[in-house]
Backbone as a ProteinNet text record, in pm:
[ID]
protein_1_A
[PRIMARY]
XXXXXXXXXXXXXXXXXXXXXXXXXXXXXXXXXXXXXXXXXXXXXXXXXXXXXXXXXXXXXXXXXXXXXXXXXXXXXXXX
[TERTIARY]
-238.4	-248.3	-115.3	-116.9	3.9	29.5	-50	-6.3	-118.4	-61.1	-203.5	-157.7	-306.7	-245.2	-375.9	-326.4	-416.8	-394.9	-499.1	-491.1	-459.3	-426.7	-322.6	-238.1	-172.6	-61.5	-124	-40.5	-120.3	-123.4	-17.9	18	-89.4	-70.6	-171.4	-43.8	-17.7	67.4	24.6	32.4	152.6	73.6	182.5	120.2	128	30.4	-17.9	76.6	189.5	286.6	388.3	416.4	486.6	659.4	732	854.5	877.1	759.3	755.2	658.8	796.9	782.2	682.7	664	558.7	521.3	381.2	348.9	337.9	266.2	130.2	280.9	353.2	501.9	565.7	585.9	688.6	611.3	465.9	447.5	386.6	300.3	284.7	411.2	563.9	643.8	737.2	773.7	882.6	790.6	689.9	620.5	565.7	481.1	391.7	450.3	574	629	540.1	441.4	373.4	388.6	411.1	449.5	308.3	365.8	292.3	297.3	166.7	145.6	42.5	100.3	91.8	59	-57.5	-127.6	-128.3	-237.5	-278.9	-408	-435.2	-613.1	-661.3	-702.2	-798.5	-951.2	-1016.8	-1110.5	-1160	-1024	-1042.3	-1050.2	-959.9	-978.2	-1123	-1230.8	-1330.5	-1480.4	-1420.5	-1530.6	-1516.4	-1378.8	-1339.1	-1361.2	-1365.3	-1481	-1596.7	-1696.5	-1815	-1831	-1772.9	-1804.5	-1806.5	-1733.2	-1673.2	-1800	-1805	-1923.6	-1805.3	-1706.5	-1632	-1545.4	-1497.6	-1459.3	-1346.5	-1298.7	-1176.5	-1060.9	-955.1	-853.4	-698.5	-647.6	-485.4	-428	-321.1	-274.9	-147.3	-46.3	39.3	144	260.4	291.2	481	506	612.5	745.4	821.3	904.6	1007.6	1056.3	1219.5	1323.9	1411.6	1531.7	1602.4	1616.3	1664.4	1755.3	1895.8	2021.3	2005	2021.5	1995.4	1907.9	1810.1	1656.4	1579.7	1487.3	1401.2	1243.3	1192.6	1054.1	1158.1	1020.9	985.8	909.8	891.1	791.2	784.8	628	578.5	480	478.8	421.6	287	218.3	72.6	-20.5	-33.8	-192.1	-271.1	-427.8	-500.9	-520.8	-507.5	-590.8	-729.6	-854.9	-932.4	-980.5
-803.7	-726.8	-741	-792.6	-791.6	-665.4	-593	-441.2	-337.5	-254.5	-93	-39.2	1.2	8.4	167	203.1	284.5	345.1	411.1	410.8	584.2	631	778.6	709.8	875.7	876.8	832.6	785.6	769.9	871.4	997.8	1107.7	1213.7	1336.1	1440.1	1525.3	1634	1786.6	1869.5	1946.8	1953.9	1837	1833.5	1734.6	1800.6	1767.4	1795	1772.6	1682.6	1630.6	1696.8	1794	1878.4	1743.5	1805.4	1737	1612.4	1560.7	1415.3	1403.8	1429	1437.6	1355.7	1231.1	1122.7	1043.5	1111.9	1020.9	888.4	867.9	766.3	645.1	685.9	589.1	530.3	626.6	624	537.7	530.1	450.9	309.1	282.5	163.9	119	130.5	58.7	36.3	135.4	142	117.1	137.2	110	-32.1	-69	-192.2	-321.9	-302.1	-333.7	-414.5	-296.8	-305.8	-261.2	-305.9	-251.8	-182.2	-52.1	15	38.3	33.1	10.7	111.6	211.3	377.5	379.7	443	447.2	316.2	238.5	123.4	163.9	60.9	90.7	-9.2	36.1	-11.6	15.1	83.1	131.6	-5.8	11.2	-171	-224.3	-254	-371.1	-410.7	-350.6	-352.1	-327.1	-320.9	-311.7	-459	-515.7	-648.3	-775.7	-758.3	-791.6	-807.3	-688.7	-695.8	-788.8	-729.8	-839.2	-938.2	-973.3	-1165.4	-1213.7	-1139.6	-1153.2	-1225.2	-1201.3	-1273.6	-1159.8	-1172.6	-1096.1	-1118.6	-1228.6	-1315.6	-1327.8	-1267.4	-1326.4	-1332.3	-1384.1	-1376.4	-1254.5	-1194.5	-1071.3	-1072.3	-1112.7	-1108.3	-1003	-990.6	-850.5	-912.3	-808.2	-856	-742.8	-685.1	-538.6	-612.1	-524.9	-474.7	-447.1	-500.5	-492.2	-345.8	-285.1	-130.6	-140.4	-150.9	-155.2	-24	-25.9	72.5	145	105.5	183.8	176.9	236.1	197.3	141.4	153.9	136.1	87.1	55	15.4	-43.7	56	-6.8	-148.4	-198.4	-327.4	-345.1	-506.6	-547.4	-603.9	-575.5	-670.3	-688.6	-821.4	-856.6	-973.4	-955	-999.4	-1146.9	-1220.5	-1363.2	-1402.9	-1372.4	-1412	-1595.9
1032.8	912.4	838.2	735.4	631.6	586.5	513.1	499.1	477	454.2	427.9	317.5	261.1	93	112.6	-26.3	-47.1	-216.4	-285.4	-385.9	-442.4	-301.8	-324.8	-193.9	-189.8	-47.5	58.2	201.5	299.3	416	334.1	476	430.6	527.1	499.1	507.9	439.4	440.4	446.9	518.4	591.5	704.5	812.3	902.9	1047.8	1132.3	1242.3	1371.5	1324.4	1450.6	1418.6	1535.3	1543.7	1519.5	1477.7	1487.7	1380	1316.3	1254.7	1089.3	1009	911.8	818.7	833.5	823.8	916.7	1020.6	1088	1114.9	952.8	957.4	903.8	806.8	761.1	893.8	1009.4	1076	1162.8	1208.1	1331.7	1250.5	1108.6	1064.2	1047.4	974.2	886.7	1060.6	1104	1255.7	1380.9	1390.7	1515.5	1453	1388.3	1387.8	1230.4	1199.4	1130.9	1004.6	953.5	842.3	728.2	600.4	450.2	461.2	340.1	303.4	158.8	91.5	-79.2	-138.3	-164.8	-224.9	-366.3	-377	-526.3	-622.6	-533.3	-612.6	-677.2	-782.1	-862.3	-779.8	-697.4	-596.8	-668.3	-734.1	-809	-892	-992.4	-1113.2	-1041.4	-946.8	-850.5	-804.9	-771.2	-728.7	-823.1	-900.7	-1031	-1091.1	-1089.1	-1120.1	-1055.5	-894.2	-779.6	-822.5	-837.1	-837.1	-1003.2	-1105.2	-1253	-1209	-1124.1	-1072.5	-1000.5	-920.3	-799.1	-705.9	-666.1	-595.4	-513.5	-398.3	-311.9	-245.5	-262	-175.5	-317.2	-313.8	-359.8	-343.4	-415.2	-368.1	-404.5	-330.3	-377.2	-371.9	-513.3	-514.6	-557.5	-506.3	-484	-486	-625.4	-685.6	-694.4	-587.3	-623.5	-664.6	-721.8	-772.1	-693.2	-738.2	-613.8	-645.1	-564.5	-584.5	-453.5	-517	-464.9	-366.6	-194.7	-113.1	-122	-147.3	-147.6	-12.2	-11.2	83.9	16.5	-78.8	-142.5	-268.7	-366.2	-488.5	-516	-673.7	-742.7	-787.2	-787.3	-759.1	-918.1	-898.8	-976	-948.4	-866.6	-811.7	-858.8	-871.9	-940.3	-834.7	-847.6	-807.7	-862.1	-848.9	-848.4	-790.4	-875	-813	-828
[MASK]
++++++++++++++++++++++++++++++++++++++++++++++++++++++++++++++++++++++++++++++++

């Protein structure tokens, strides 16, 4: 798996693990060393699919360099 996306947040709040402020961050990005991609239009995306009739495409995915950051915002577009 290259990464997990979703088209809100991927945590729930409050959260259920006693002690661990973002579960679901802390064991995909530090446990399974997977990016994570937070409030995409996954929606267009799939309405744009079905117009196409096509289901397979490239997903290119373009951030910003943010001097000591940890995230940033991205530029991604679909290639179908």
């Amino acid at each position: 798996m290259a990464f997990v996306g979703s088209d809100v947040g991927l945590e729930v709040t409050p959260t259920l693990v006693e002690g661990v402020a973002l579960p679901t961050h802390t064991l995909v990005i530090t446990a399974l060393g997977i990016n994570i991609l937070d409030n995409h239009d996954f929606e267009r995306l799939s309405e744009t699919a079905a117009r196409l009739g096509r289901w397979e495409f490239m997903l290119t995915i373009n951030p910003f360099p943010v001097a000591g950051g940890t995230g940033s915002p991205l530029n991604t577009i679909a290639t179908f």
